[in-house]
LOSE-555751 format. One record per residue (C-alpha): residue number from 1; residue in one letter; z, x, y. Coordinates in Angstrom, 3 decimals. Each point is the difference from the previous one (the first is absolute). Layout:
# LOSE-555751
+-----+---+----------+----------+----------+
|   k | r |        w |        u |        v |
+-----+---+----------+----------+----------+
| NUM | A |        Z |        X |        Y |
...
+-----+---+----------+----------+----------+
***
This chain:
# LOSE-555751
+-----+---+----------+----------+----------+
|   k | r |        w |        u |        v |
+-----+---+----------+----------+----------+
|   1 | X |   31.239 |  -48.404 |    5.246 |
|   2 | X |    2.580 |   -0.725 |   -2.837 |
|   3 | X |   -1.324 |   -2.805 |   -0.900 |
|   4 | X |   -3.623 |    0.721 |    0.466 |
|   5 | X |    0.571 |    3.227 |   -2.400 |
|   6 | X |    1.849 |   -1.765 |   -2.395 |
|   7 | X |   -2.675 |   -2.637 |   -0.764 |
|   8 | X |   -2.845 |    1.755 |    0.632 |
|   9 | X |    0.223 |    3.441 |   -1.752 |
|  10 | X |    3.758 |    0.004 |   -1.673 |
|  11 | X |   -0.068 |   -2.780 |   -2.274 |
|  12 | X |    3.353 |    0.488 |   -2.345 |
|  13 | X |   -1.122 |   -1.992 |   -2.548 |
|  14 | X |    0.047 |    2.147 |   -3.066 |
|  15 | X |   -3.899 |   -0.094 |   -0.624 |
|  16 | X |   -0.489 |    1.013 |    3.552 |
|  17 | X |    2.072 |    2.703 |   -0.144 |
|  18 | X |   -2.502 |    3.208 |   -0.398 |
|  19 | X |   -1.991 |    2.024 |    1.983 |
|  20 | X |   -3.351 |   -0.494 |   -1.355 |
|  21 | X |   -2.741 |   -0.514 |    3.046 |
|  22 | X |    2.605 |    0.838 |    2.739 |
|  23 | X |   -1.297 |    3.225 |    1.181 |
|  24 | X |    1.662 |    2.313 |    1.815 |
|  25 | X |   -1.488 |   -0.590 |    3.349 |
|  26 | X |    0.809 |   -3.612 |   -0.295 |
|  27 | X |    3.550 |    0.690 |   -1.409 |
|  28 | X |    0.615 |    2.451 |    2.437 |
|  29 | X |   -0.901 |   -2.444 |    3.177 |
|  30 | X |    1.896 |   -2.687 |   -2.052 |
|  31 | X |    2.859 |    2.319 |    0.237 |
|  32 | X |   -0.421 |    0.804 |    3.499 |
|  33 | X |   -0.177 |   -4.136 |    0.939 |
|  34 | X |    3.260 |   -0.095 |   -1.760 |
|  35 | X |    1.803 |    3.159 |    1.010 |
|  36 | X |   -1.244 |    0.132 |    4.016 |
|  37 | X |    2.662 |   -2.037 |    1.622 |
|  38 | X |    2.691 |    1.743 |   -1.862 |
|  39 | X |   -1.268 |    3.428 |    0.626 |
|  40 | X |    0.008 |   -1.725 |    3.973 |
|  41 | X |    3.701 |   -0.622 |   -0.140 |
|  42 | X |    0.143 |    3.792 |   -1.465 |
|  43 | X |   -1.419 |    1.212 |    2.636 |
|  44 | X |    1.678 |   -1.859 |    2.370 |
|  45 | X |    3.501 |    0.996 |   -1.145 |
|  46 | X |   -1.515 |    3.703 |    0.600 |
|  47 | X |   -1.082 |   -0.606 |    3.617 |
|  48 | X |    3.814 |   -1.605 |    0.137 |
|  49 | X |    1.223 |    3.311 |   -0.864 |
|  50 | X |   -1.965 |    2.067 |    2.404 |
|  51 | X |    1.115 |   -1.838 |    2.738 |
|  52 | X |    3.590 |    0.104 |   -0.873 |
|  53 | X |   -0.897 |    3.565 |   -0.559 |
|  54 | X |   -1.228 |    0.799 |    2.700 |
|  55 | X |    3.003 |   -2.153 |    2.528 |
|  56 | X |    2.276 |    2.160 |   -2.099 |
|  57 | X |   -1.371 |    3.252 |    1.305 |
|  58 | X |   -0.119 |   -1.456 |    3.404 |
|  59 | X |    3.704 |   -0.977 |    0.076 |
|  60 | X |    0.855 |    3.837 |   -1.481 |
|  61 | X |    0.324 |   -0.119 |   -3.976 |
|  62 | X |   -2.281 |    3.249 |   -1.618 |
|  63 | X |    0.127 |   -2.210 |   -3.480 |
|  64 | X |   -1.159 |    3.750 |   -1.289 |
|  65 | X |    3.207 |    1.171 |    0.840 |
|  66 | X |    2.362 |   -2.645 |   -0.392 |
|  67 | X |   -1.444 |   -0.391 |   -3.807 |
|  68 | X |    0.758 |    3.649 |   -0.167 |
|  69 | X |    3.426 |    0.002 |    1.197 |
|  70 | X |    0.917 |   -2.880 |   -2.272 |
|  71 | X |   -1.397 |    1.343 |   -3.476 |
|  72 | X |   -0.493 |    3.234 |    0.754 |
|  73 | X |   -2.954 |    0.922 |   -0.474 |
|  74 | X |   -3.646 |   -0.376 |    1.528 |
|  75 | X |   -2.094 |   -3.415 |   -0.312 |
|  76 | X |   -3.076 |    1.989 |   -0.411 |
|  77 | X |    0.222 |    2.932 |   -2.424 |
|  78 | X |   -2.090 |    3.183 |    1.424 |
|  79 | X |   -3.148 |    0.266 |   -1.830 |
|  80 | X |   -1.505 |    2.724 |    2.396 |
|  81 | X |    0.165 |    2.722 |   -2.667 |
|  82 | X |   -2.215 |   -2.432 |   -2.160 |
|  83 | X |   -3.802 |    0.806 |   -0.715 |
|  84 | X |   -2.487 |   -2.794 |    1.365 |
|  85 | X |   -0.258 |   -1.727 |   -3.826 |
|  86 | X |    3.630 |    0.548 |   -0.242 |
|  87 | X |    0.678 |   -1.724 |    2.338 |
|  88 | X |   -2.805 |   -2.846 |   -0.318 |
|  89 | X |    1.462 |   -0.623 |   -3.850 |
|  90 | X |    3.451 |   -0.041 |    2.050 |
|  91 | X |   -0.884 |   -2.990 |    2.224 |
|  92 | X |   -1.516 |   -1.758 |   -3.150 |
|  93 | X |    2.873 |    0.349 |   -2.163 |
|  94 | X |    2.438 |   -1.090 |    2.899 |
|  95 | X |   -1.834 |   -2.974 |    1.245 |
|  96 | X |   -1.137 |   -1.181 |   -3.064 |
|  97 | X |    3.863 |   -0.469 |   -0.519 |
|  98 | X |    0.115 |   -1.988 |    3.172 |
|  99 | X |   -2.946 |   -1.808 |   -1.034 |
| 100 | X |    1.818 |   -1.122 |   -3.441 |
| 101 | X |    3.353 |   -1.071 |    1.445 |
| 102 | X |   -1.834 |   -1.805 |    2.749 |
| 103 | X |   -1.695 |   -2.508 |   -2.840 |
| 104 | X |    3.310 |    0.486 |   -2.500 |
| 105 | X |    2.177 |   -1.289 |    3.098 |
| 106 | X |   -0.519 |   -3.080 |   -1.404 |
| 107 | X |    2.694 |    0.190 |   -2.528 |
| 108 | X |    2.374 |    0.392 |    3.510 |
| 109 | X |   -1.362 |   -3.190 |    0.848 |
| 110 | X |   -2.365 |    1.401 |    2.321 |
| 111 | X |    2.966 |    1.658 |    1.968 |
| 112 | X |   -0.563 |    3.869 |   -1.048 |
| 113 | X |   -3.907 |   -0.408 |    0.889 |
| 114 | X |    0.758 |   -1.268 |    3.446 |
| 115 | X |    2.241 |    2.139 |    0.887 |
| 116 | X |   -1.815 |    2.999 |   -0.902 |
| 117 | X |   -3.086 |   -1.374 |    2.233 |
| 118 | X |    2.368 |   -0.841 |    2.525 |
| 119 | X |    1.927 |    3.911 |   -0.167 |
| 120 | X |   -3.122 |    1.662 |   -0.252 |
| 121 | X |   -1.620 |   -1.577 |    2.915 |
| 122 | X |    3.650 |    0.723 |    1.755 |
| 123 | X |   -0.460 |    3.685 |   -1.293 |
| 124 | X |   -3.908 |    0.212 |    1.620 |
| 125 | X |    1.005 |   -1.368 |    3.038 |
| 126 | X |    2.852 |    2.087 |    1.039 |
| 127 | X |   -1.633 |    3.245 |   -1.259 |
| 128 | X |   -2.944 |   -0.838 |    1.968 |
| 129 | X |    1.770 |   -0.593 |    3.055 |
| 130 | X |    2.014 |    3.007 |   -0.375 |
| 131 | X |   -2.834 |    1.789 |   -0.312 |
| 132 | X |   -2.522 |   -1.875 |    2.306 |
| 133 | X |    2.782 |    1.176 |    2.301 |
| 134 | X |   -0.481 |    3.487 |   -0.742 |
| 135 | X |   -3.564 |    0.519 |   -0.286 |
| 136 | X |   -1.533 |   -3.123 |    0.857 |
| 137 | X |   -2.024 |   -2.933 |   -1.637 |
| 138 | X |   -3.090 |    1.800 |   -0.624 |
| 139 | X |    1.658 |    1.858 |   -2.639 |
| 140 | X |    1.977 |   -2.814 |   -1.583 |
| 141 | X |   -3.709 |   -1.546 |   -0.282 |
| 142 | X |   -1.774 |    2.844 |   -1.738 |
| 143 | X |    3.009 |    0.722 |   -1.963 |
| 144 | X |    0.789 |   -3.479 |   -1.440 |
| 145 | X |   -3.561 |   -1.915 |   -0.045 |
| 146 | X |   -1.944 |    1.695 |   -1.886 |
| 147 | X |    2.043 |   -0.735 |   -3.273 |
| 148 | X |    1.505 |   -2.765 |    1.254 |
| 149 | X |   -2.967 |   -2.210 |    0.301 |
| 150 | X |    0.530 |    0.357 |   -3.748 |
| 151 | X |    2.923 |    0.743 |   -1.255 |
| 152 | X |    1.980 |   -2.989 |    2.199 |
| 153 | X |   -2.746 |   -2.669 |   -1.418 |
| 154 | X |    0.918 |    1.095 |   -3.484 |
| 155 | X |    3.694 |   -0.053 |    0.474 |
| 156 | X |   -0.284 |   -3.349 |    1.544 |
| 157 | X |   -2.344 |   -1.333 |   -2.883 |
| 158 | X |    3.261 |    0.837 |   -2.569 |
| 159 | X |    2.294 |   -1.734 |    2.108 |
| 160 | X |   -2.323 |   -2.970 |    0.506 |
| 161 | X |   -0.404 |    0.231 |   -4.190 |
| 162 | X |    3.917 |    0.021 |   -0.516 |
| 163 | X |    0.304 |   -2.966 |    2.781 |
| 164 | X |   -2.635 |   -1.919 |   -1.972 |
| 165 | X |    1.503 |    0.248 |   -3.339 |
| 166 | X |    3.561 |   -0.869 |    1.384 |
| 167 | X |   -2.112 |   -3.265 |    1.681 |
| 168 | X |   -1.260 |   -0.792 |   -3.565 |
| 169 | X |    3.376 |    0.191 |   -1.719 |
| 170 | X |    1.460 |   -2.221 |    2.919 |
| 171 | X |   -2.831 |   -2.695 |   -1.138 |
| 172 | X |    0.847 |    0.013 |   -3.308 |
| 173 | X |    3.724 |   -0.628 |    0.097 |
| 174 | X |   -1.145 |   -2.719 |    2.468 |
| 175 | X |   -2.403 |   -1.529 |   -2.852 |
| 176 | X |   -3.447 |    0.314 |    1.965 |
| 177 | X |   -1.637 |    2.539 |   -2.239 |
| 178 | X |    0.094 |    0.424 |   -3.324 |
| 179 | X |    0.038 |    3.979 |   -0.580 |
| 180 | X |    0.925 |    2.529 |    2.193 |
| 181 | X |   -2.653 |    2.450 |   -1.584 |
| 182 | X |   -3.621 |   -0.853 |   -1.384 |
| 183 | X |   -1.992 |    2.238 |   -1.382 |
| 184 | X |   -2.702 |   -0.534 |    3.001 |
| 185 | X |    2.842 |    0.403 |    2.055 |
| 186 | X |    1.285 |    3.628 |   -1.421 |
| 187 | X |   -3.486 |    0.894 |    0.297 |
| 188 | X |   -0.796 |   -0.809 |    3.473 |
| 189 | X |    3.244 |    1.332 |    0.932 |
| 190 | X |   -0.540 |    3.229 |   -2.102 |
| 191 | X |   -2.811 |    0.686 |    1.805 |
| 192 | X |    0.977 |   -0.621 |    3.359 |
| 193 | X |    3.139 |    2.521 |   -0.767 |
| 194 | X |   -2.526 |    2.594 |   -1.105 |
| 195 | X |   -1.840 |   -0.422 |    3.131 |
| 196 | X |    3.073 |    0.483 |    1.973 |
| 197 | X |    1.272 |    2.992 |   -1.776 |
| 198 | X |   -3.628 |    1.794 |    0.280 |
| 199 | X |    0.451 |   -0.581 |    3.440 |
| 200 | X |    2.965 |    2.366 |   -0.074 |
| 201 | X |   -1.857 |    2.494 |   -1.889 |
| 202 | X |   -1.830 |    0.106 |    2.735 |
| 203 | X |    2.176 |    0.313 |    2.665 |
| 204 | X |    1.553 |    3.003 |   -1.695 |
| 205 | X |   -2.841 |    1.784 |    0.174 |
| 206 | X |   -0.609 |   -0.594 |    3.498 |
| 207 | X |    3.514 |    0.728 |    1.043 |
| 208 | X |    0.172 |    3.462 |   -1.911 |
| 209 | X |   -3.345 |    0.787 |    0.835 |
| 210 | X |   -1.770 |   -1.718 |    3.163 |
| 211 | X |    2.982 |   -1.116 |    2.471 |
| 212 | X |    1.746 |    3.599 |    0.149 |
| 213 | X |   -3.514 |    1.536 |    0.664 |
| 214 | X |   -0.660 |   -2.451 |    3.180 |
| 215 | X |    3.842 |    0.433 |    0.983 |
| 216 | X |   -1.300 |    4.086 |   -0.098 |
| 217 | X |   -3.211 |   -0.594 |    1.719 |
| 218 | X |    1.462 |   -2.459 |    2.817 |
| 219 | X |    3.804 |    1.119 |    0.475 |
| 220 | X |   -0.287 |    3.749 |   -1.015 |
| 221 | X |    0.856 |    1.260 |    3.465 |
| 222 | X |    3.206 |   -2.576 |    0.280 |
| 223 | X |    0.940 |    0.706 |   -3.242 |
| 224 | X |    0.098 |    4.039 |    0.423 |
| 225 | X |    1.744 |   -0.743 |    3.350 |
| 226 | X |    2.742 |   -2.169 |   -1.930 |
| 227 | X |    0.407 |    2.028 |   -2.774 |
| 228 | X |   -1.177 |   -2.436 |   -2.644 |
| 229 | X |   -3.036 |   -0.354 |   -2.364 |
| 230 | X |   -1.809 |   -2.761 |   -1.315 |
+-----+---+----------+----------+----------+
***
């Protein structure tokens, strides 16, 4: 695919360089073509973590409490005193972070952005076994997929950017492309980035808004007999 992008739509010779009659549609599947094995190995490293995750609450370490203990202070701040767009404009502003450091991991070498798919899927799995234990898998489910399904695409579309770029530096110093960036390039890219990150807009909403009202609908009774909420 590489290759096949590179001649076909990426041309960096100078005078080949713009974006005029590449539109978006075909940029943004150009992108996609380029991006999808990357955002693979993202995702990959994520379903890596989950297992480890998930063996770790099955041999006896709460990671909850252990990252507690150590720095002293809750992984997860409490956010139940928030309003519903409160908290929405909450899970924006802290994933979009994730989203950025996932694509600027790059300047790590690609190290930061793996490890943070690799300790977030170590995060999701142990917190979902601890509390698949608890209350069972239907309400892991109902509580985690209906955002997921779009904010995990978009995370993993960052990572796979941040891989890509730190691919295209690699074949530079190596001498088998000539630029690192195009202009067609930044574009495509730009606009597969957006598409990620409105993918998180969207799983805000539905996590501050949809997913606590099926958690009420489905687990009300549990939840009132365990003392929790939504």
């Amino acid at each position: 695919m590489d290759n096949r992008t590179q001649r076909g739509r990426d041309p960096t010779k100078s005078g080949d360089s713009t974006t005029n009659g590449y539109p978006p549609r075909a940029a943004l599947a150009d992108a996609w073509d380029e991006h999808s094995r990357y955002v693979g190995f993202a995702a990959g490293l994520f379903a890596v973590g989950i297992v480890i995750g998930i063996a770790l609450m099955v041999a006896g370490y709460n990671l909850l409490e252990i990252i507690q203990e150590v720095v002293g202070e809750p992984l997860f701040p409490d956010i139940s005193d928030r309003s519903r767009l409160e908290l929405a404009q909450f899970l924006l502003v802290n994933n979009s972070r994730a989203f950025l450091l996932s694509i600027l991991g790059v300047l790590t070498l690609g190290l930061l952005t793996a490890w943070s798919m690799l300790f977030n899927g170590i995060i999701v799995g142990n917190v979902g076994a601890f509390i698949a234990s608890s209350v069972g898998i239907g309400y892991i489910l109902v509580g985690l997929l209906p955002h997921g399904i779009f904010e995990l695409p978009a995370l993993f579309i960052a990572a796979g950017v941040g891989f890509r770029l730190l691919y295209r530096v690699g074949q530079r110093l190596r001498g088998t492309r000539d630029a690192i960036v195009t202009k067609r390039y930044l574009y495509r890219t730009g606009l597969l980035v957006l598409a990620g990150w409105l993918l998180l807009v969207v799983a805000a909403v539905v996590e501050a808004f949809v997913t606590p009202a099926l958690l009420e609908a489905l687990f009300a009774d549990r939840l009132e007999a365990m003392g929790a909420s939504p």
